[in-house]
CHARMM internal coordinates of N, CA and C (Angstrom, degrees):
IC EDIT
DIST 1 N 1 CA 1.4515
DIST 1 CA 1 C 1.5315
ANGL 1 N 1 CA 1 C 110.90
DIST 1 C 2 N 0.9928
ANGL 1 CA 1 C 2 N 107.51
DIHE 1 N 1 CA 1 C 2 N -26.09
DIST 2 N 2 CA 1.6905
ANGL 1 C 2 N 2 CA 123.50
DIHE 1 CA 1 C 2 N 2 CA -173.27
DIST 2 CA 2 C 1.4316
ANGL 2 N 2 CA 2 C 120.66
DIHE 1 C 2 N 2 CA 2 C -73.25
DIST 2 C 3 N 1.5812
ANGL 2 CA 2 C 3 N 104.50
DIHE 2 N 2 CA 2 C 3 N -42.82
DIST 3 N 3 CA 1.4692
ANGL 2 C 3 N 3 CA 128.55
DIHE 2 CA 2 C 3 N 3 CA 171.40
DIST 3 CA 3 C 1.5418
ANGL 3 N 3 CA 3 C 105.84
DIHE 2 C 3 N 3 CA 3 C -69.08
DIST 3 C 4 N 0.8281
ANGL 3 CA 3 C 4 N 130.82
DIHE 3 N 3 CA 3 C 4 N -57.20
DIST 4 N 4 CA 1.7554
ANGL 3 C 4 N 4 CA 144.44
DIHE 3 CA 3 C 4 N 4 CA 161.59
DIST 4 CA 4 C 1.2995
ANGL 4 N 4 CA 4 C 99.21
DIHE 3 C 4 N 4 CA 4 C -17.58
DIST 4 C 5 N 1.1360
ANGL 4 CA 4 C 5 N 99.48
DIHE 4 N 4 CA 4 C 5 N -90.39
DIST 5 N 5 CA 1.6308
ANGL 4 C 5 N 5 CA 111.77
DIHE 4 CA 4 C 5 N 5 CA -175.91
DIST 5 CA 5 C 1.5609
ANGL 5 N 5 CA 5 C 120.26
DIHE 4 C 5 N 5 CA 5 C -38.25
DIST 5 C 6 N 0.6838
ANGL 5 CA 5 C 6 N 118.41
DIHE 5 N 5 CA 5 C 6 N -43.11
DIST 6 N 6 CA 1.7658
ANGL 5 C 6 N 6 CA 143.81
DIHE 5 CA 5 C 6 N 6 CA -171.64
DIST 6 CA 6 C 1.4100
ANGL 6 N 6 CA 6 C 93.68
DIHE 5 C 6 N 6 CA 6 C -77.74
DIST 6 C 7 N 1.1254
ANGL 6 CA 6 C 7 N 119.96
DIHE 6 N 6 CA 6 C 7 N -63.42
DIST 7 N 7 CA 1.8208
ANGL 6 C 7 N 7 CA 131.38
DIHE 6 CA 6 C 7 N 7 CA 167.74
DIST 7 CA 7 C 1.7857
ANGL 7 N 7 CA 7 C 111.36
DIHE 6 C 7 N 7 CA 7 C -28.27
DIST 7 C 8 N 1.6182
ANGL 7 CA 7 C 8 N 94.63
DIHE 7 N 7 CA 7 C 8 N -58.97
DIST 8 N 8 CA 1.6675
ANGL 7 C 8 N 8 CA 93.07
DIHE 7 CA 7 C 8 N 8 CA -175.42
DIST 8 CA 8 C 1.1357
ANGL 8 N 8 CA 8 C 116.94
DIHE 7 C 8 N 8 CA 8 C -87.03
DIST 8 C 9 N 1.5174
ANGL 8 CA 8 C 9 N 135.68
DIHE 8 N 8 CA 8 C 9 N -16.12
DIST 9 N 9 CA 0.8402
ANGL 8 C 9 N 9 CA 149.34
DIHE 8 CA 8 C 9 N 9 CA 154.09
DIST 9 CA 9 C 1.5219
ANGL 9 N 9 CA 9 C 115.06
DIHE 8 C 9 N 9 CA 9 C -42.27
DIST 9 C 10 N 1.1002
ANGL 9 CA 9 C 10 N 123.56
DIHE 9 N 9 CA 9 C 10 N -53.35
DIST 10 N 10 CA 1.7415
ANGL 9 C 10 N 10 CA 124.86
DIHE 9 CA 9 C 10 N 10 CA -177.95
DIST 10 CA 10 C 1.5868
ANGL 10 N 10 CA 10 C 98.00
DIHE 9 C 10 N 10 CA 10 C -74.35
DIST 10 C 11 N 1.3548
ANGL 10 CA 10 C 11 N 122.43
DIHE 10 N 10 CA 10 C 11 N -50.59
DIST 11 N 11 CA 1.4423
ANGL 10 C 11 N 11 CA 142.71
DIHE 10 CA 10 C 11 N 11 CA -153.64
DIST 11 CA 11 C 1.9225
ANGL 11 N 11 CA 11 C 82.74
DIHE 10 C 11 N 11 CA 11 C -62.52
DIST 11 C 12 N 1.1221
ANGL 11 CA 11 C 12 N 133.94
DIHE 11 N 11 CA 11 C 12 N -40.25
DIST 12 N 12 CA 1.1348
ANGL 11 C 12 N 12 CA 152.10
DIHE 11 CA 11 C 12 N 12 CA 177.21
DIST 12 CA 12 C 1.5893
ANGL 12 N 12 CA 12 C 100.66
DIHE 11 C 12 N 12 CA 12 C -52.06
DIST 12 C 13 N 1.4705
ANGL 12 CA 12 C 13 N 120.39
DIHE 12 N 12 CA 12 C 13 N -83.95
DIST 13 N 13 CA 1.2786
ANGL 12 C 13 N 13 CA 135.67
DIHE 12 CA 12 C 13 N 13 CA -179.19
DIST 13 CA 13 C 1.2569
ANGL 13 N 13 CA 13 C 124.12
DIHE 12 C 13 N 13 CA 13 C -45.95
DIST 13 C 14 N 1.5482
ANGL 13 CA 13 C 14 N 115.83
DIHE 13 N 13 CA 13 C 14 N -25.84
DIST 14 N 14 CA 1.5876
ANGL 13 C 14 N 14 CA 118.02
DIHE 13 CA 13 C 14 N 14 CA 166.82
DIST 14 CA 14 C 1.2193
ANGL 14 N 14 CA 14 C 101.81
DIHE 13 C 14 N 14 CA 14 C -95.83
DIST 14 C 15 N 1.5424
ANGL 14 CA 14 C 15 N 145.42
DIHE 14 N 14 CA 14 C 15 N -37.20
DIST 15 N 15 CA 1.3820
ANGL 14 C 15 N 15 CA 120.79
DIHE 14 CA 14 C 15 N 15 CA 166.41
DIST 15 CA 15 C 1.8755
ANGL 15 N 15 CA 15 C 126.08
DIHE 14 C 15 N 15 CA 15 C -37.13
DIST 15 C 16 N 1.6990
ANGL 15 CA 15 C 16 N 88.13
DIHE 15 N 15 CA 15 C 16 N -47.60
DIST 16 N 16 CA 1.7658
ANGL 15 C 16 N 16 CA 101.13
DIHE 15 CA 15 C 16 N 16 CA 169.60
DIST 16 CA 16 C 1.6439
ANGL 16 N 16 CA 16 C 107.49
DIHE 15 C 16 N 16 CA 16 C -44.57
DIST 16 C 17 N 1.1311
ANGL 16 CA 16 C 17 N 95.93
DIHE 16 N 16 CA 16 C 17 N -52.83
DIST 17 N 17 CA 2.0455
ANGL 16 C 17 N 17 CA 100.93
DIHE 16 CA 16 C 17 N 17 CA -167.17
DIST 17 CA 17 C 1.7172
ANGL 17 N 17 CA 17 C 113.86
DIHE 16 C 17 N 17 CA 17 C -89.77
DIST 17 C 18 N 1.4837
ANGL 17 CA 17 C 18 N 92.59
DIHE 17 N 17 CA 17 C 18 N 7.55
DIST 18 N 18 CA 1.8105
ANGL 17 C 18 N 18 CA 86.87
DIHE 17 CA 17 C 18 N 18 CA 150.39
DIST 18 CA 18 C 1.2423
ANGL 18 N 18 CA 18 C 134.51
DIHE 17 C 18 N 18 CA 18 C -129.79
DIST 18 C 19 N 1.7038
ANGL 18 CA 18 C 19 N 95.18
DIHE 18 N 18 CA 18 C 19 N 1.93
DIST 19 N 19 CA 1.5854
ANGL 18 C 19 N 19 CA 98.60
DIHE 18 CA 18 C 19 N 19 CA 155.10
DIST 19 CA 19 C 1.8822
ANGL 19 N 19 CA 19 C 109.83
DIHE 18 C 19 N 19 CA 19 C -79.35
DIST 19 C 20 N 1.3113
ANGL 19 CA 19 C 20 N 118.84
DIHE 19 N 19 CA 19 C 20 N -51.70
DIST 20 N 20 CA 1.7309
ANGL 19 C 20 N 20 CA 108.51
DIHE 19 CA 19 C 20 N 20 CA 146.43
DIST 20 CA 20 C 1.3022
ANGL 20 N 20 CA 20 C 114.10
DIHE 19 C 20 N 20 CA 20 C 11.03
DIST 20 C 21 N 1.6606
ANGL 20 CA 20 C 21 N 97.38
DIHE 20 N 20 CA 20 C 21 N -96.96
DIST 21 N 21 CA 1.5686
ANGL 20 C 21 N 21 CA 125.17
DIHE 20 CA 20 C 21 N 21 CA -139.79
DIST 21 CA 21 C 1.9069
ANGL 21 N 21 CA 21 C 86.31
DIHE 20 C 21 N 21 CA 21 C -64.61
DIST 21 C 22 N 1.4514
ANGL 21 CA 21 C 22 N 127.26
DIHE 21 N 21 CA 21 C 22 N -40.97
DIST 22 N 22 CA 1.2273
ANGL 21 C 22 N 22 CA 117.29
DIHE 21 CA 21 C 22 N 22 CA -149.15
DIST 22 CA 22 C 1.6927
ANGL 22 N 22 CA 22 C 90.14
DIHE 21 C 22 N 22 CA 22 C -88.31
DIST 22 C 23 N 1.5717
ANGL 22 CA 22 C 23 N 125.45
DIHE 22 N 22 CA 22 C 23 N -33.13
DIST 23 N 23 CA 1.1181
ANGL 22 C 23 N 23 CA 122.64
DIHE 22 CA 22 C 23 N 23 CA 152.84
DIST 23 CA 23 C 1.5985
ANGL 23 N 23 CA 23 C 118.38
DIHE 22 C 23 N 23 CA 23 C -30.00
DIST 23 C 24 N 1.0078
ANGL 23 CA 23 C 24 N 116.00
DIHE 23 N 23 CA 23 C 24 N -52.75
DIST 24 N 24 CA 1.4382
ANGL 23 C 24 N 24 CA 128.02
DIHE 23 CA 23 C 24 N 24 CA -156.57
DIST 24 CA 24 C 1.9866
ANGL 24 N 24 CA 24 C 93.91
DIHE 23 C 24 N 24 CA 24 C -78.12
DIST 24 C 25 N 1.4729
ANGL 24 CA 24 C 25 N 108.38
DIHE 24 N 24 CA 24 C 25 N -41.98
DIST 25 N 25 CA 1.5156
ANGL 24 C 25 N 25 CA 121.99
DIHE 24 CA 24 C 25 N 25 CA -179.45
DIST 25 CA 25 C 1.4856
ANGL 25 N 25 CA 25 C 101.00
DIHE 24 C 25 N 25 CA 25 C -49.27
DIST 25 C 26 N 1.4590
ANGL 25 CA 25 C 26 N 123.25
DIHE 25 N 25 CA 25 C 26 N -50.10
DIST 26 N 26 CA 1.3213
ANGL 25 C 26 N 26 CA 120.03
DIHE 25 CA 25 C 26 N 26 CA -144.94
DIST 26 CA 26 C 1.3350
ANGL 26 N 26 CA 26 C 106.49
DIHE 25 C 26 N 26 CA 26 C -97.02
DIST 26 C 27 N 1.9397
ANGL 26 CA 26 C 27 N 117.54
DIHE 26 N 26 CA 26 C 27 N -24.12
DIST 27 N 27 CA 1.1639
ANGL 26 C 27 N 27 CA 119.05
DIHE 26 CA 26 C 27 N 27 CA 162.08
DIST 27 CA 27 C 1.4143
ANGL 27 N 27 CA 27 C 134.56
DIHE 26 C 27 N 27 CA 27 C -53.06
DIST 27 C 28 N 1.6280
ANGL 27 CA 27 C 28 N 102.64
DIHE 27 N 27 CA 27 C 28 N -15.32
DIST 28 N 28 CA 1.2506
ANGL 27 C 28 N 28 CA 94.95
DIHE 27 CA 27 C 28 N 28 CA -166.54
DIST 28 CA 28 C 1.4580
ANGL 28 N 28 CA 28 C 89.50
DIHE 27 C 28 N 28 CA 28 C -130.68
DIST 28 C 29 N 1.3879
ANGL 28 CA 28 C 29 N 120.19
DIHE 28 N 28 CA 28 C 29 N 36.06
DIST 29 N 29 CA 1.2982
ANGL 28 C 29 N 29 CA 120.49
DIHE 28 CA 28 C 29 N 29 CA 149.17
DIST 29 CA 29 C 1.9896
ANGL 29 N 29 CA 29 C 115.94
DIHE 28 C 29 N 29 CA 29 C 75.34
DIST 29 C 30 N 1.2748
ANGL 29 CA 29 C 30 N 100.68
DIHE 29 N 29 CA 29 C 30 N 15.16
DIST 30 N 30 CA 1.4572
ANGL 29 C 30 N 30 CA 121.30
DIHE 29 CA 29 C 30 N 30 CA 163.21
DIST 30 CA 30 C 2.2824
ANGL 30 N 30 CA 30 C 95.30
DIHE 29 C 30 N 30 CA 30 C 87.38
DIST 30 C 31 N 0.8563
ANGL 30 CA 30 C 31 N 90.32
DIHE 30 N 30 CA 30 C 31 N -0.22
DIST 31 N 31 CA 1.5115
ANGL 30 C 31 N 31 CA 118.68
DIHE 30 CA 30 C 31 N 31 CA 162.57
DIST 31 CA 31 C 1.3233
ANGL 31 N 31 CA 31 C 103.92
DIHE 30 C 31 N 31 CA 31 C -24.28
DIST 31 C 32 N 1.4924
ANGL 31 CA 31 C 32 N 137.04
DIHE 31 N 31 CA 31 C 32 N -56.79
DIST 32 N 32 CA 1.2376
ANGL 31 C 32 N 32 CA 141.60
DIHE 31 CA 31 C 32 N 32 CA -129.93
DIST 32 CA 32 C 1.5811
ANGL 32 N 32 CA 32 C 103.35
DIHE 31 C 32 N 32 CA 32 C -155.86
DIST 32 C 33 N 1.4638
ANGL 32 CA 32 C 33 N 113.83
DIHE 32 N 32 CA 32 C 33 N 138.63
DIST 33 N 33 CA 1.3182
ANGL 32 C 33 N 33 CA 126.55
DIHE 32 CA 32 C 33 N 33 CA -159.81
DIST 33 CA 33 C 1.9094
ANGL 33 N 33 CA 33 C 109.92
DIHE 32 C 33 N 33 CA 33 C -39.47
DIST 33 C 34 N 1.1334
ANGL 33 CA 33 C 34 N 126.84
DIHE 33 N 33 CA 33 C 34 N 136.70
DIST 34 N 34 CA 1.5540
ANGL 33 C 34 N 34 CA 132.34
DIHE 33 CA 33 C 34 N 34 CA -169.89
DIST 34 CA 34 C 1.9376
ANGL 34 N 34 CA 34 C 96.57
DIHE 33 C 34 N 34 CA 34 C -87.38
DIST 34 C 35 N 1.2528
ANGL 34 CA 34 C 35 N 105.40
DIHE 34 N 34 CA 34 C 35 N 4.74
DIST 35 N 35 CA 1.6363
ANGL 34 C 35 N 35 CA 104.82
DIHE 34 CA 34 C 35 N 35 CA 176.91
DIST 35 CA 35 C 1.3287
ANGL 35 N 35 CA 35 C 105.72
DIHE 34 C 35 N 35 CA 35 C -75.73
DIST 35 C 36 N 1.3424
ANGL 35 CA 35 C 36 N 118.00
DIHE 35 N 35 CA 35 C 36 N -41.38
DIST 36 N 36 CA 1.7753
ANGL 35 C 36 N 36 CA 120.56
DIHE 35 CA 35 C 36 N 36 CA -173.60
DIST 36 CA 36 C 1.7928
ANGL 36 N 36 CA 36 C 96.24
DIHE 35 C 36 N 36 CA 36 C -42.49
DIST 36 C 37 N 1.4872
ANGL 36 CA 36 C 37 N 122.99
DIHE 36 N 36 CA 36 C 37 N -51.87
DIST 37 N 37 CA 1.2719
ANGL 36 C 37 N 37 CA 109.40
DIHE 36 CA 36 C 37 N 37 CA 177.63
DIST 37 CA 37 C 1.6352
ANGL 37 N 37 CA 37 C 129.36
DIHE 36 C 37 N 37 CA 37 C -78.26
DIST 37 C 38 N 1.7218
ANGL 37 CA 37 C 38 N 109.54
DIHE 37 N 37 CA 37 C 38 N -25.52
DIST 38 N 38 CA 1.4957
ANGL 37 C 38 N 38 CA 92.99
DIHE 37 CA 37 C 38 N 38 CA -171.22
DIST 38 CA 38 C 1.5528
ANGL 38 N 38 CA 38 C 92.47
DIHE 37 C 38 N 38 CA 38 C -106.35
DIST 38 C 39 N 1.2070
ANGL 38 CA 38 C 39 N 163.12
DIHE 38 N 38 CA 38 C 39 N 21.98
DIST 39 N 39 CA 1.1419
ANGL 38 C 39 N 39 CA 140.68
DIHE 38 CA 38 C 39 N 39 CA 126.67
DIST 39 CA 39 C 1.6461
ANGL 39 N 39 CA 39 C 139.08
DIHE 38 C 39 N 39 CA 39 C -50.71
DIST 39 C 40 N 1.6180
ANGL 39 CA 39 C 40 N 100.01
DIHE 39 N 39 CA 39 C 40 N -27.94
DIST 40 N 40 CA 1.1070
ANGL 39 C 40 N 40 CA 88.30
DIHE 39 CA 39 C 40 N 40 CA 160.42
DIST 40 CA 40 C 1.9652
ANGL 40 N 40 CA 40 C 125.72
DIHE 39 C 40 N 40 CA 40 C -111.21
DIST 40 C 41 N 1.2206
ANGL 40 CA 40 C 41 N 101.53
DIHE 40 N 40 CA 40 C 41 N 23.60
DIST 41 N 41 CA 1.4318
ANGL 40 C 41 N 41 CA 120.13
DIHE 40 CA 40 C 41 N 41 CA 178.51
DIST 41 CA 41 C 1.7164
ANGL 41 N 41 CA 41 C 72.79
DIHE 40 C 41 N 41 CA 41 C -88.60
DIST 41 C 42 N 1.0261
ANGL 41 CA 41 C 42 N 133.87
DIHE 41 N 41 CA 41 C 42 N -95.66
DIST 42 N 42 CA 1.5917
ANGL 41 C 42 N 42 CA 143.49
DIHE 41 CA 41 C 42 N 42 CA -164.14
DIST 42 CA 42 C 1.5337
ANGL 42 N 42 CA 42 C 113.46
DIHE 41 C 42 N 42 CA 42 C -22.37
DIST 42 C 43 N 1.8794
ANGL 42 CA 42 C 43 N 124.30
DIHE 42 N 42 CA 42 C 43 N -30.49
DIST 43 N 43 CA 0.9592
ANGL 42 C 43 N 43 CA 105.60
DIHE 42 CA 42 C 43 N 43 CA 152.12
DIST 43 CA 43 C 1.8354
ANGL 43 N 43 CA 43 C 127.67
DIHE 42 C 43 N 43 CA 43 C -94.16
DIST 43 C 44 N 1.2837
ANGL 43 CA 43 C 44 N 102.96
DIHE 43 N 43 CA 43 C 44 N 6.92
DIST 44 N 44 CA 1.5779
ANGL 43 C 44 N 44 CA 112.61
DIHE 43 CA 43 C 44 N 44 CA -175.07
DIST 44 CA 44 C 2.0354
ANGL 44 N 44 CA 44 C 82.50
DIHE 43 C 44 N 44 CA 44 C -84.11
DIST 44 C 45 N 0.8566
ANGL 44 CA 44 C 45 N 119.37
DIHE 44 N 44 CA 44 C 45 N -46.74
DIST 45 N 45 CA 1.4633
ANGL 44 C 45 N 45 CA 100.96
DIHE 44 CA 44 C 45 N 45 CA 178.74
DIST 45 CA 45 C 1.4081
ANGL 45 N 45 CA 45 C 129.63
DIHE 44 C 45 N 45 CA 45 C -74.55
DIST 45 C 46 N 1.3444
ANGL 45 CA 45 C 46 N 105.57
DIHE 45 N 45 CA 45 C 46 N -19.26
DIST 46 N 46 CA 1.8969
ANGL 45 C 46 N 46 CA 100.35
DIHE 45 CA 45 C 46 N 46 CA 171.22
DIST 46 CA 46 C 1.6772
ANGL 46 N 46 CA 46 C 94.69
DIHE 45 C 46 N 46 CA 46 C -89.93
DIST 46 C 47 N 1.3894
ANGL 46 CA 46 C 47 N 119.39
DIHE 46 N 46 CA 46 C 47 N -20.10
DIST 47 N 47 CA 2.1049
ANGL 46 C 47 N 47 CA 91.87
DIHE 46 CA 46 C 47 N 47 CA 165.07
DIST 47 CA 47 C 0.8657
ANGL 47 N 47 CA 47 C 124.97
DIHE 46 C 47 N 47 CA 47 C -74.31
DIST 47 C 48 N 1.5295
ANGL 47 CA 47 C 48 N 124.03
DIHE 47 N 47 CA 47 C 48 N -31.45
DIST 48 N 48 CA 1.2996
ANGL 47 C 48 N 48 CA 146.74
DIHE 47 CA 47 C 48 N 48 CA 179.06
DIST 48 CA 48 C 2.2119
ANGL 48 N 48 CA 48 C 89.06
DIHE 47 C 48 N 48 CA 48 C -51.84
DIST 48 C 49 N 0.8617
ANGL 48 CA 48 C 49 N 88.50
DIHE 48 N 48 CA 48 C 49 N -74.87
DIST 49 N 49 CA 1.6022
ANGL 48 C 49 N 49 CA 94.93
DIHE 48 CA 48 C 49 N 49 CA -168.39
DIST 49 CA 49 C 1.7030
ANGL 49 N 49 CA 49 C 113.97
DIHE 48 C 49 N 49 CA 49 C -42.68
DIST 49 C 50 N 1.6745
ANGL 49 CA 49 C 50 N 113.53
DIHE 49 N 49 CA 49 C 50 N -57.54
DIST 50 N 50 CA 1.2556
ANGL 49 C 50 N 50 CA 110.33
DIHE 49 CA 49 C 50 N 50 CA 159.21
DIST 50 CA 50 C 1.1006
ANGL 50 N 50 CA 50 C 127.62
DIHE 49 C 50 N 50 CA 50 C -47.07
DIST 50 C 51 N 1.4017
ANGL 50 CA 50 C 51 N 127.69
DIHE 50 N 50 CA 50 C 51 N -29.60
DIST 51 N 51 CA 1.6499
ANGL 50 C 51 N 51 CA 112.26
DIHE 50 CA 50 C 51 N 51 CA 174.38
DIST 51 CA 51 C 1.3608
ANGL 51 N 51 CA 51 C 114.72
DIHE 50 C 51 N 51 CA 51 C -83.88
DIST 51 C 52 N 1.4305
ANGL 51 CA 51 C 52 N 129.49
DIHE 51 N 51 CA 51 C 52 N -7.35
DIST 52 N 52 CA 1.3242
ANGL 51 C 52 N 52 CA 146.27
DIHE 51 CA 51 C 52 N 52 CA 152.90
DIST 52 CA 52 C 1.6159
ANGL 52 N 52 CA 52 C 112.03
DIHE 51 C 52 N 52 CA 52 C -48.94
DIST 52 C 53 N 1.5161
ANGL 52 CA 52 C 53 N 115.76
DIHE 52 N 52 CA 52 C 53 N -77.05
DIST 53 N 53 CA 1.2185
ANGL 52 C 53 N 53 CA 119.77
DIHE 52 CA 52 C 53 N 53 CA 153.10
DIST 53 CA 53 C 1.6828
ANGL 53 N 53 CA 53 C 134.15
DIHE 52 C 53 N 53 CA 53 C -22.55
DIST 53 C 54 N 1.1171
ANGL 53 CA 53 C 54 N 99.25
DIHE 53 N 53 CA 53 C 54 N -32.39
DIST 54 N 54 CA 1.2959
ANGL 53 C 54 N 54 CA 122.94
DIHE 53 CA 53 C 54 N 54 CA -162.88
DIST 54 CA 54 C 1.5015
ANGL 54 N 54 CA 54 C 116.07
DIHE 53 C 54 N 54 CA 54 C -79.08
DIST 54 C 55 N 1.5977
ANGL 54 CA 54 C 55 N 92.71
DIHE 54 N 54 CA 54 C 55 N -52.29
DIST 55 N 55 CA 1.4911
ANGL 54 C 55 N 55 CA 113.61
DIHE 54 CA 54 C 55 N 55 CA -177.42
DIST 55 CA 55 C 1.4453
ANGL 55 N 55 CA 55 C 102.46
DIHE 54 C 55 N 55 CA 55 C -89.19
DIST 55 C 56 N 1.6160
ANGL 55 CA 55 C 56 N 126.81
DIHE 55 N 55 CA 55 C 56 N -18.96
DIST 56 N 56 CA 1.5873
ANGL 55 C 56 N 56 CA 129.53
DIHE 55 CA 55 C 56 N 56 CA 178.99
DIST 56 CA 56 C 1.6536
ANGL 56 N 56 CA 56 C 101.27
DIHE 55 C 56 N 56 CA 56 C -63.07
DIST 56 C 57 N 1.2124
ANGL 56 CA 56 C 57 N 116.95
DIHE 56 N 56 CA 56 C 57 N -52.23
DIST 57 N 57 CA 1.6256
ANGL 56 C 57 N 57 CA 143.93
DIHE 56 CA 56 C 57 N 57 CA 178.09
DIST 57 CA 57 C 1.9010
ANGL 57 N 57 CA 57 C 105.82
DIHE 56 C 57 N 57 CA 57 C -3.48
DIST 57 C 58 N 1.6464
ANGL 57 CA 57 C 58 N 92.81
DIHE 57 N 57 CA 57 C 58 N -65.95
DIST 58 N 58 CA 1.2217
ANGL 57 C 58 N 58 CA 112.66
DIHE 57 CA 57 C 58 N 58 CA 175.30
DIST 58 CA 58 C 1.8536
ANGL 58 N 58 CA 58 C 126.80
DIHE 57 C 58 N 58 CA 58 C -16.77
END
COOR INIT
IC SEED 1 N 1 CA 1 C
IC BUILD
């Protein structure tokens, strides 16, 4: 239950930092590497998935 939580919790914090990073993409007019947004979408989806796992466990 602990891991779960902690899971969506981060899975949370990289969604925040890739609306950011792609924010940050579009401000500057695609200017600047498109990783600032999907690296951390890429870990918002393997937490996303572990807390899936997590809660499947049961």
């Amino acid at each position: 239950m602990q891991k779960k939580k902690i899971f969506k919790i981060l899975s949370f914090i990289f969604c925040i930092l890739t609306f950011i990073g792609a924010g940050y993409v579009l401000i500057n007019k695609g200017e600047v590497n498109a990783g600032y947004a999907v690296i951390p979408s890429l870990f918002s989806v393997i937490f996303s998935q572990l807390s899936i796992t997590e809660k499947n466990k049961k």
